[in-house]
N, C-alpha and C positions, 0 to 999 in steps of 0.2 A: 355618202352611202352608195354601196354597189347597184349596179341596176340590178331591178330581177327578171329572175330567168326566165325565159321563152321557150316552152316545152317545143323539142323539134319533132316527136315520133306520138301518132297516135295511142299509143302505152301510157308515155309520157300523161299528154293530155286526157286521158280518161284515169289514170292515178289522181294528177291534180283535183280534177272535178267529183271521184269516187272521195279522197278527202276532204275536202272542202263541206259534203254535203252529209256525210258518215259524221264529223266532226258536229255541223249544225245538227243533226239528228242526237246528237250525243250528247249535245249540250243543253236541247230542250228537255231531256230526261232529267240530267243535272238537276236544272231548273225547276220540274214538277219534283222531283223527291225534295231539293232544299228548302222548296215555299212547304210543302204538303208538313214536313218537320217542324218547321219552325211556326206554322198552324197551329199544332197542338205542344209546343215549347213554351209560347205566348199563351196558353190558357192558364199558366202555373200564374201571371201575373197580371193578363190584361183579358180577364174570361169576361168582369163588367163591362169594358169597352165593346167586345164581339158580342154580348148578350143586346149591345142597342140595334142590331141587327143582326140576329141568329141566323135567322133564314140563310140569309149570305153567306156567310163564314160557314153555315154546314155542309150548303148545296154545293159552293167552292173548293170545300175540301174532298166533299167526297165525287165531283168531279175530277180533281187530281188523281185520287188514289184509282177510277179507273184508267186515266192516261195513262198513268204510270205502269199499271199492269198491259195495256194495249203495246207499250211503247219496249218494255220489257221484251215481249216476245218476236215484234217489230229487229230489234237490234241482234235478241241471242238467240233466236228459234236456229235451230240446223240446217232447218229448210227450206229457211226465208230468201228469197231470190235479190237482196242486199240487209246487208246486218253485217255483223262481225264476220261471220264462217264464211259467206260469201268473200269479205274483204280479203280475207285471209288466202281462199282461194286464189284470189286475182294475182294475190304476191306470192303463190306457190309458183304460177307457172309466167312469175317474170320476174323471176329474181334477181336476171340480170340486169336491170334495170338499178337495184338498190345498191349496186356492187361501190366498194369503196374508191373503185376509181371515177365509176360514173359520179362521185358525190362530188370528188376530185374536179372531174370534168366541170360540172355545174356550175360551182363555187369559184373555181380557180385559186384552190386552195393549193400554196405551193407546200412540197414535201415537208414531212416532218410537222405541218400541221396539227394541233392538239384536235382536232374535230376529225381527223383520218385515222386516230385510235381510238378502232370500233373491231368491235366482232363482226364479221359478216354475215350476210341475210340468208342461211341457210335451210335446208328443208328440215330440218332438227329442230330449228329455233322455229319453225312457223309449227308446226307438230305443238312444241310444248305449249307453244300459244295458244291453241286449239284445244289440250287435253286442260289449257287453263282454264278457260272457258266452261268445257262441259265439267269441272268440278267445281262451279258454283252452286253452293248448294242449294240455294236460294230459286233458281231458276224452275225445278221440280214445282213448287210454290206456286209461284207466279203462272206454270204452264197452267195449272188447275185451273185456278183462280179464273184465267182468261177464256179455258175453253168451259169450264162448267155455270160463267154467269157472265162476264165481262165483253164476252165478244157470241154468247151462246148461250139462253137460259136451260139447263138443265133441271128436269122437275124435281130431282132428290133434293139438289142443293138451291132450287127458288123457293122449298116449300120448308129447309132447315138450313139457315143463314150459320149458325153456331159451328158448323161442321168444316166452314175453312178455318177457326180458329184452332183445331184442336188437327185438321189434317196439312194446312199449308200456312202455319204460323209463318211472319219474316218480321225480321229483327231490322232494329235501324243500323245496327253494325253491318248487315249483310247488304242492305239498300248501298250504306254507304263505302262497299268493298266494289260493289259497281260501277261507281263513280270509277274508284280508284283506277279499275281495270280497265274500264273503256279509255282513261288517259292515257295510259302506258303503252296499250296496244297501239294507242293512233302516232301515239310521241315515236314511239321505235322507232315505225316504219316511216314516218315524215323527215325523222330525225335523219333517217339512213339515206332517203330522196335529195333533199337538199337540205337537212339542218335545223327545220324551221320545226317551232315546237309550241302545243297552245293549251290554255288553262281552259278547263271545263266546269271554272267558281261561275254561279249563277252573277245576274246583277240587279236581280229583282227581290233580295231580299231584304235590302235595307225599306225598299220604298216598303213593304210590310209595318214594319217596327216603325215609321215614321208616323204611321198613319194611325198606328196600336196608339205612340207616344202623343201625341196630339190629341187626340180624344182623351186620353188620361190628364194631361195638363189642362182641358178645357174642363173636366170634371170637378177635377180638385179646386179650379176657383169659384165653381157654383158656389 
């Protein structure tokens, strides 16, 4: 195995740790939308297991489902002083940093290498990034949701709860284009740094189902 690399230039070293902690950030979201899913997935089959302690499983879920809005706006607000737009920033004004030969450099990837046909990290490519970004649709949603109860009670909407569902409905398709999009951005630009590429699947959702199944197989032999 190669060693790995040793950032030389403070860029360097504040990309690495700007990754590293964008990626943890990104994976705890992961985390609260795949448990908060699969929360109400598990009531189609295991609702009498969760009913031997409701309280838990409601208060739990609906703990997530504020994370999940807190952490939403945390990552994709515009104006957030780190999240995506910030990141994205950072790799505007150091693009050479991402260039294919610094990958080159990094790696000691000799010519012709399959990992050096790449497009390079242009102000174009980071643009579409960005305009990908603001056409989530979902995030309009979410901004509600966080400034009018989540992170701020507002009196219209403490006093008629019914009114996010009919003004900032969100679909598990759109939670889960989320996912999607925070992988690709981070993979890109890591990808184009030196290579290295990472999965944003939770690993807390089997222990859910275990814990569903077990209570269910101790039921069945009362």
């Amino acid at each position: 195995m190669p060693n790995e690399y040793t950032p030389t230039t403070e860029t360097e070293r504040k990309f690495e740790t700007y990754r590293q902690w964008l990626e943890y950030e990104a994976g705890r979201l992961t985390s609260y939308i795949k448990l908060y899913r699969r929360l109400h997935e598990r009531r189609t089959d295991r609702l009498d297991e969760m009913n031997i302690a409701p309280a838990f499983f409601s208060v739990t879920t609906d703990a997530l489902f504020s994370a999940i809005v807190l952490w939403v706006d945390k990552l994709f607000d515009e104006h957030s002083e780190r999240g995506f737009f910030n990141f994205l920033t950072f790799v505007e004004y150091n693009r050479e940093m991402l260039s294919i030969a610094e990958l080159q450099r990094r790696k000691g990837y000799p010519n012709g290498h399959w990992m050096l046909d790449r497009l390079p990290i242009t102000l174009e490519v980071v643009n579409e990034d960005r305009a990908r970004l603001k056409n989530l649709a979902c995030l309009a949603a979410f901004k509600l949701r966080r400034d009018k109860f989540h992170a701020h009670f507002d009196k219209d909407y403490f006093f008629d709860r019914e009114r996010f569902s009919k003004e900032a409905p969100i679909t598990w398709g759109e939670a889960e284009e989320l996912i999607k999009v925070m992988a690709e951005i981070i993979n890109h630009y890591s990808s184009a740094y030196d290579g290295r590429l990472f999965s944003l699947e939770p690993i807390n959702i089997n222990d859910l189902d275990h814990l569903l199944n077990r209570l269910h197989n101790v039921r069945e032999r009362k």
